[in-house]
C-alpha positions as CSV (number, residue, x, y, z in Angstrom):
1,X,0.0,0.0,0.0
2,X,1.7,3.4,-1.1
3,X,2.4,5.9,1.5
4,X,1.0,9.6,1.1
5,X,1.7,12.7,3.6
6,X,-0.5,15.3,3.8
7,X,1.0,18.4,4.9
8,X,-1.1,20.9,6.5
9,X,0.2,22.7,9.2
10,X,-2.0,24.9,11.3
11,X,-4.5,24.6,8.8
12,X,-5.4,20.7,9.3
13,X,-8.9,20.7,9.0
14,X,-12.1,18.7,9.1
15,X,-13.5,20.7,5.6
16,X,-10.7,19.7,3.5
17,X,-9.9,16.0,4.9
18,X,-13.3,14.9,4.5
19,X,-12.4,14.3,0.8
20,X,-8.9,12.3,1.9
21,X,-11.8,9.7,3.9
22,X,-12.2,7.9,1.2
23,X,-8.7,7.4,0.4
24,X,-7.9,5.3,3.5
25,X,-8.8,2.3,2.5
26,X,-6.3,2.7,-0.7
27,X,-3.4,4.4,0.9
28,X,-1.6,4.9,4.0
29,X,-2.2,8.0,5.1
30,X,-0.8,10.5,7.4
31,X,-1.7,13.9,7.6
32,X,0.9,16.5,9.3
33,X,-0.3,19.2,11.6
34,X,1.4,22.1,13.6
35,X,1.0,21.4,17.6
36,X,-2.4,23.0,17.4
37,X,-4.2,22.4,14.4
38,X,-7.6,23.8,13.6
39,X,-8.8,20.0,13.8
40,X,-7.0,17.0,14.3
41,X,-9.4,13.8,14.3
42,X,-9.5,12.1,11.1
43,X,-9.9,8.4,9.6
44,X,-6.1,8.3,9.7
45,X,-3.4,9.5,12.1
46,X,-1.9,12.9,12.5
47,X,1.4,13.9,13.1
48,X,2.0,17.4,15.1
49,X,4.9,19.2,14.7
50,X,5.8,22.6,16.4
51,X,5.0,25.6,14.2
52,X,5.9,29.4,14.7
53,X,2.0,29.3,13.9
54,X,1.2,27.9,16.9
55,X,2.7,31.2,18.9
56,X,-0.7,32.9,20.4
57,X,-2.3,35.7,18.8
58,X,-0.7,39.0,19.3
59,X,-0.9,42.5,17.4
60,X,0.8,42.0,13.6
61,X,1.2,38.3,14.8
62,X,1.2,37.3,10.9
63,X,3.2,40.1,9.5
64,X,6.0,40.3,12.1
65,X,6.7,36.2,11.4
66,X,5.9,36.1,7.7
67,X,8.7,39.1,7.1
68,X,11.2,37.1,9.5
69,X,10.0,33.4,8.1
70,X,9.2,34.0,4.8
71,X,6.3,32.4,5.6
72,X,5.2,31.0,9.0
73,X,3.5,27.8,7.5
74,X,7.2,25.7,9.1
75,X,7.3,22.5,10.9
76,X,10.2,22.0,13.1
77,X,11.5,18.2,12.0
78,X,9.3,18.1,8.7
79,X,11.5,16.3,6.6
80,X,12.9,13.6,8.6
81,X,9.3,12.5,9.4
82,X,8.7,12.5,5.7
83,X,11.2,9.5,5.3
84,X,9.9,6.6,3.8
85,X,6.5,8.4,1.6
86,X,6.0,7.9,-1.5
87,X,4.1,11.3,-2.0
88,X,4.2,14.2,0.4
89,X,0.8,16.1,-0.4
90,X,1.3,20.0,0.7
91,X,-0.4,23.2,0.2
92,X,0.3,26.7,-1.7
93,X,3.2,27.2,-3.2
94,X,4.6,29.8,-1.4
95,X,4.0,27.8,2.0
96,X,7.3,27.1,4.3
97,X,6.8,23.8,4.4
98,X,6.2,23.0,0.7
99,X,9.5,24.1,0.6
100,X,10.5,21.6,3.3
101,X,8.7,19.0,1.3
102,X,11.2,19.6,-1.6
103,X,14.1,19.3,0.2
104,X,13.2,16.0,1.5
105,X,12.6,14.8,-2.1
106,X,16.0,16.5,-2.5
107,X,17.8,14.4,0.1
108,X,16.0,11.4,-1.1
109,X,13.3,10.8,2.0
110,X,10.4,10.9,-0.5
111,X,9.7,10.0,-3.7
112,X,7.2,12.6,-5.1
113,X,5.3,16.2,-4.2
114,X,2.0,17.3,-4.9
115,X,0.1,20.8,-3.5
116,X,-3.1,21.7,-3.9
117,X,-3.5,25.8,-4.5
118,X,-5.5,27.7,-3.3
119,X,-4.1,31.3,-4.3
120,X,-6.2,32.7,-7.3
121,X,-4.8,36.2,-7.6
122,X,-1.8,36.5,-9.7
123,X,1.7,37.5,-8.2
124,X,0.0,37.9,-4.7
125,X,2.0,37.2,-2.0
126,X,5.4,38.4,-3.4
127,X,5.7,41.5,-1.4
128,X,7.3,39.7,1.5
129,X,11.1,39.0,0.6
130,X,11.7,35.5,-0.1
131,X,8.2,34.6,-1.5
132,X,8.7,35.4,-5.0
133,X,11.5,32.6,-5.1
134,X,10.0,30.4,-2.7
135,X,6.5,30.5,-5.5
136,X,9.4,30.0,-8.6
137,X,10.5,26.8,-7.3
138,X,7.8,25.1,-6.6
139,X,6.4,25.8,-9.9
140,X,9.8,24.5,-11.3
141,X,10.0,20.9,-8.7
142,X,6.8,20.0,-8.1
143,X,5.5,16.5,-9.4
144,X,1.9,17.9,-9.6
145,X,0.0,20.8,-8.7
146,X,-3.8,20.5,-7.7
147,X,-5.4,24.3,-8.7
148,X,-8.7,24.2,-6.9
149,X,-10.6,26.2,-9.9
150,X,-10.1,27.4,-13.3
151,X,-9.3,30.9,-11.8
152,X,-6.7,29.1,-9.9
153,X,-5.1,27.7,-13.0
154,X,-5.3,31.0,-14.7
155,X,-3.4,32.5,-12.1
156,X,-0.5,29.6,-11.9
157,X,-0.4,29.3,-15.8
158,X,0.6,33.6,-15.7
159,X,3.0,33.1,-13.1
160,X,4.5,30.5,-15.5
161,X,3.6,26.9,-14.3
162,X,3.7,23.9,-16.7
163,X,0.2,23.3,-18.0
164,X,1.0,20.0,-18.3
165,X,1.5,19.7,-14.5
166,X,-2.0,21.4,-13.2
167,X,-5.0,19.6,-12.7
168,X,-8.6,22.0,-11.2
169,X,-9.9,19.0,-8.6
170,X,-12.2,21.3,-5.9
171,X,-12.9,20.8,-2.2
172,X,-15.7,18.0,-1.6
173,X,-18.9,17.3,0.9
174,X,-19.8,14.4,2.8
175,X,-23.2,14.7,1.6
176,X,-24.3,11.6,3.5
177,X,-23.4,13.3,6.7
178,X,-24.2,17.0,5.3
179,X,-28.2,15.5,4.0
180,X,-30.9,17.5,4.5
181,X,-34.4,15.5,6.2
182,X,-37.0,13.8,4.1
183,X,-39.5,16.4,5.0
184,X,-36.8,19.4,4.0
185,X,-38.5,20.5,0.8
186,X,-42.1,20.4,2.6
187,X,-40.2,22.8,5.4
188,X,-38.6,24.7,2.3
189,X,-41.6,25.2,0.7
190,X,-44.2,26.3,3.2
191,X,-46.1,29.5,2.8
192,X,-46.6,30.7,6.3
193,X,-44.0,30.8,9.4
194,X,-40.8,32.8,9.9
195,X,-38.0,32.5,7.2
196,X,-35.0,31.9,8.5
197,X,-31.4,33.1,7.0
198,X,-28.1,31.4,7.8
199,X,-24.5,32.8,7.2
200,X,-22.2,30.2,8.5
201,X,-18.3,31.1,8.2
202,X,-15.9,33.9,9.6
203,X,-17.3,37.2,11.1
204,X,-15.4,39.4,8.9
205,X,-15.8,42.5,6.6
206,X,-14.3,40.7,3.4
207,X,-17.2,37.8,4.2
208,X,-19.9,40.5,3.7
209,X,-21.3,40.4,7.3
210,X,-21.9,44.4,7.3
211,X,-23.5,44.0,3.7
212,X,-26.2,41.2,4.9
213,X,-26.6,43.8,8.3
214,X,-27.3,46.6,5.7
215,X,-29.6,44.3,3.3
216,X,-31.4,43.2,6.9
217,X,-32.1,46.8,7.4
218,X,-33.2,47.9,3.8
219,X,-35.4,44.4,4.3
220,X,-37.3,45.6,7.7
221,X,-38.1,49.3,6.3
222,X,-39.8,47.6,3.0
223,X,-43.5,48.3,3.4
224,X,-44.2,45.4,0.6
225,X,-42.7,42.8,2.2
226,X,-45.0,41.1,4.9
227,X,-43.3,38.1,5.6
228,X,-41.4,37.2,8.8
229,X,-37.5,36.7,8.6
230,X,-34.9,36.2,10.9
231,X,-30.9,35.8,10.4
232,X,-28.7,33.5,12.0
233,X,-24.9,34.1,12.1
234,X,-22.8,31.4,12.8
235,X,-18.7,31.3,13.6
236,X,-16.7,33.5,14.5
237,X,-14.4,36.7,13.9
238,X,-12.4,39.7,14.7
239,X,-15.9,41.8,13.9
240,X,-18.1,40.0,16.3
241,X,-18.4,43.4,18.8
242,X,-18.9,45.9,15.9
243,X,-21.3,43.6,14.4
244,X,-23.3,43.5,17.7
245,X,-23.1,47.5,17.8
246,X,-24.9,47.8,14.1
247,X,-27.2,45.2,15.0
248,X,-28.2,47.2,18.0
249,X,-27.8,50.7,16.2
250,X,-30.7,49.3,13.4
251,X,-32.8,47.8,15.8
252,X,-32.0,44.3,14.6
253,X,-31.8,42.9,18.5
254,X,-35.1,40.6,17.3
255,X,-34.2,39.6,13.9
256,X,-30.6,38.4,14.6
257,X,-28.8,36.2,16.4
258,X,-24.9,35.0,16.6
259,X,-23.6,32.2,17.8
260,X,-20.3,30.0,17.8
261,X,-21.2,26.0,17.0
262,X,-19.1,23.2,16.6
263,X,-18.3,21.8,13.5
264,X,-20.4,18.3,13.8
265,X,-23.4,20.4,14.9
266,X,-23.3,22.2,11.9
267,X,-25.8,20.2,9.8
268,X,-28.4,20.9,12.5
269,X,-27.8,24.6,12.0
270,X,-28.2,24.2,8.0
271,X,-31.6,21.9,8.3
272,X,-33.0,24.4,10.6
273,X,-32.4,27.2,7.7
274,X,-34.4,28.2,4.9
275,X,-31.9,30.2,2.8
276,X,-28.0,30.1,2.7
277,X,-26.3,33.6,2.7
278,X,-22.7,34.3,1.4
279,X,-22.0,37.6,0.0
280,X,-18.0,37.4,-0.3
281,X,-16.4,40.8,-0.9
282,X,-13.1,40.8,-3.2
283,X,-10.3,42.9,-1.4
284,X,-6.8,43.9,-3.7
285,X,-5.0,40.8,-2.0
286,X,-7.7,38.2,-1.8
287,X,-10.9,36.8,-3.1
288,X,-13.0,33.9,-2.5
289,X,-11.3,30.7,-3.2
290,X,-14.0,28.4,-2.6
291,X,-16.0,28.9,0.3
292,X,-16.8,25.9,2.4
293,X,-20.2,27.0,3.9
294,X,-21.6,27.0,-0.4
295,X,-20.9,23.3,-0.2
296,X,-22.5,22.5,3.0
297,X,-25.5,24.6,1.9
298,X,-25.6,22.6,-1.1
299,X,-25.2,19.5,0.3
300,X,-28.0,20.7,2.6
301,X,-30.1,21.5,-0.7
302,X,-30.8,25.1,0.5
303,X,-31.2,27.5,-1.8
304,X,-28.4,30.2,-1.9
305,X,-27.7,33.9,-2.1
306,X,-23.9,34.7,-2.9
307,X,-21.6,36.8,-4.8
308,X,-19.0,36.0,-7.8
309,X,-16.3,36.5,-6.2
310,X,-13.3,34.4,-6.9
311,X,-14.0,30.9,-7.2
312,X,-17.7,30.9,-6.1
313,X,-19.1,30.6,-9.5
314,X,-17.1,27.4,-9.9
315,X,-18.2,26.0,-6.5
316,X,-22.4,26.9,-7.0
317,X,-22.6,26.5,-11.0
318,X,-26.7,27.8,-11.4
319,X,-27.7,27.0,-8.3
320,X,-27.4,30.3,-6.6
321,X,-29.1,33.9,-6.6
322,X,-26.0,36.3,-7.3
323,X,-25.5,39.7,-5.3
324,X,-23.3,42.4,-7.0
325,X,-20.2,42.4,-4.1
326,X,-20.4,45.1,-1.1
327,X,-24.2,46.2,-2.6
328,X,-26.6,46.0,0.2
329,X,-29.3,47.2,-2.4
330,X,-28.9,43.7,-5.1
331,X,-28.4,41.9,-1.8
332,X,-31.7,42.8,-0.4
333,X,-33.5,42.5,-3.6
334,X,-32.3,38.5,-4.1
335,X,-32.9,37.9,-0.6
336,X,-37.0,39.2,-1.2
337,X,-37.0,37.2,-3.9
338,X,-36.7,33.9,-1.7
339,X,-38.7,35.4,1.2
340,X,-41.8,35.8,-0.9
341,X,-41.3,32.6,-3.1
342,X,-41.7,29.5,-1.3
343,X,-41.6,27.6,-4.7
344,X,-38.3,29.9,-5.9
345,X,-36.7,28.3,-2.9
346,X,-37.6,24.5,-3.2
347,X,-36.5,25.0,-7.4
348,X,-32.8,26.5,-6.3
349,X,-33.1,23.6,-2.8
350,X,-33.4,20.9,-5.2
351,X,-30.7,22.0,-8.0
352,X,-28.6,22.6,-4.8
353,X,-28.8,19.2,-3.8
354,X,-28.3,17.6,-6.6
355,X,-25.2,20.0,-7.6
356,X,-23.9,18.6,-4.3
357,X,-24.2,14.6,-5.3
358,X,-23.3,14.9,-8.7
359,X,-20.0,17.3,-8.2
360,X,-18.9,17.8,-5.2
361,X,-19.5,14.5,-3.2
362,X,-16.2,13.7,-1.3
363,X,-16.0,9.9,-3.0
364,X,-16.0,11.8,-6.4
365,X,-13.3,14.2,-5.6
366,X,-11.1,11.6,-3.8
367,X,-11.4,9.8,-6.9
368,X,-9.7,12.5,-9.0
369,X,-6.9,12.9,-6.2
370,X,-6.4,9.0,-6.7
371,X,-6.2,9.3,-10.3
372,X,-3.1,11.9,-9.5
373,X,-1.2,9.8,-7.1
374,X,-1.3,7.0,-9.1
375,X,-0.2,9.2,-12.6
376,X,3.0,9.8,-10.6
377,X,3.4,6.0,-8.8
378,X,2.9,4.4,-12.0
């Protein structure tokens, strides 16, 4: 049974290894975590290694280690645990310890490297001295790279990658775990009773949160719209107090609630919502890449209100209302549209589900990994 290492760092996480499962009963696999990964229970064991990541959060935390680093993303003892792999399976190619992947395939410890990319902006992330290099060589000694859309191809091909090396495999779902009730599009498509909103992700500005407080507001002053909503944020976030401040300044205090859940009680949250909200705001230095919470929503089959920013259109195909980015106004007017049309929302629920099954299933997309480990054991 061939050996793969997947290299993660700090960013270990339950979203993304849900589409290594499968791949468990093929290969040996052990992921690689810093000392305190974001998750780190998994069908497979995990390796943790110390991390300047791991230092706790201070002021310019990110900044002040990136510039002295390169990039934080290091584990202490990397390559000497990578001794024996056949594939080491790491992330980004301007992360530390891609680079520390390499070197073990240098010295002979492994026999091939893949990483999956996230990054869809091009030449982002060469500011900081060193990354600019760091990104050139793994272009130039990677086995493989995994782009996780067609905007993330785009943006390795202009930095000068091998075509021939890139293959656009997304993030998956468990959609047997992430399923929505058997009564869900009777609950979807009832024509009385509160509608319920659900944003489920980071409480930042870049994730829209003050847009959906403003489209809440523009919502509860409309004199044609007599239907009960409510919202429901869920996660976390450096915003968290100024969101509560808005939500008291517009009088929201009965329409909204936040709250911080655990990951495995996430599909309750989702099955208790009638609309999924995402409206991602591009920024100079990032965009969406993929979003998570869209898959869960569509694995949920609820229908969706989003933006096009970065790689959402990939991840949602036509199974989503679309919001202009950082417009309240366009944002309000989708969201109506599902508030007032109970059979608008089982028609997008339904497509959403099936989106879900058909694309983003983990089994399919650990199939398509598979199909690139064994292209470079063969």
């Amino acid at each position: 049974m061939n050996s793969i290492a997947i290299v993660r760092g700090k960013f270990l996480n339950q979203y993304e290894m849900q589409s290594y499962a499968p791949l468990a009963k093929t290969y040996d696999i052990t992921a690689f975590g810093s000392l305190y990964p974001y998750h780190d229970t998994f069908d497979f064991p995990v390796v943790k290694l110390a991390s300047p990541m791991d230092i706790p959060e201070i002021p310019f935390k990110m900044q002040i280690l990136n510039r002295l680093c390169i990039d934080a993303q290091y584990l202490y003892g990397l390559e000497s645990k990578l001794r024996g792999f056949d594939i080491a399976h790491t992330a980004e190619t301007y992360y530390h310890y891609t680079q520390q992947c390499l070197d073990a395939k240098k010295k002979g410890y492994i026999k091939k490297v893949v990483a999956t990319v996230l990054e869809n902006i091009p030449h982002n992330n060469e500011g900081i001295w060193g990354r600019k290099s760091f990104k050139e060589r793994s272009r130039s000694e990677l086995d493989h790279i995994i782009a996780l859309t067609k905007i993330t191809k785009d943006t390795l091909l202009l930095e000068g990658a091998d075509p021939n090396k890139i293959t656009v495999i997304g993030h998956g779902i468990d959609t047997k775990r992430f399923k929505p009730s058997v009564d869900h599009m009777k609950y979807l498509g009832r024509s009385k009773g509160t509608v319920r909103i659900l944003f489920s992700g980071r409480m930042e500005t870049y994730k829209g949160v003050f847009v959906i407080l403003e489209a809440l507001r523009i919502l509860t002053l409309d004199k044609t719209l007599h239907i009960p909503f409510e919202m429901r944020f869920v996660g976390i976030g450096s915003q968290e107090k100024a969101m509560k401040r808005k939500i008291q300044e517009y009088r929201l205090e009965d329409r909204v609630q936040c709250a911080s859940v655990s990951y495995d009680l996430m599909p309750k949250e989702y099955e208790k919502a009638d609309i999924a909200l995402a409206p991602s705001i591009g920024t100079k230095t990032w965009t969406e890449q993929y979003c998570t919470a869209l898959l869960e929503a569509q694995s949920m089959g609820l229908p969706i209100v989003t933006t096009r920013s970065g790689g959402i259109p990939e991840n949602v195909g036509a199974c989503a209302l679309f919001a202009e980015e950082n417009d309240e106004q366009t944002l309000a007017k989708q969201l109506k549209r599902f508030i007032e049309d109970p059979s608008l929302r089982v028609y997008f629920g339904r497509n959403a589900r099936e989106r879900a099954i058909k694309v983003h299933d983990t089994h399919i997309i650990a199939g398509k990994i598979s199909r690139v480990y064994q292209s470079l054991l063969s």
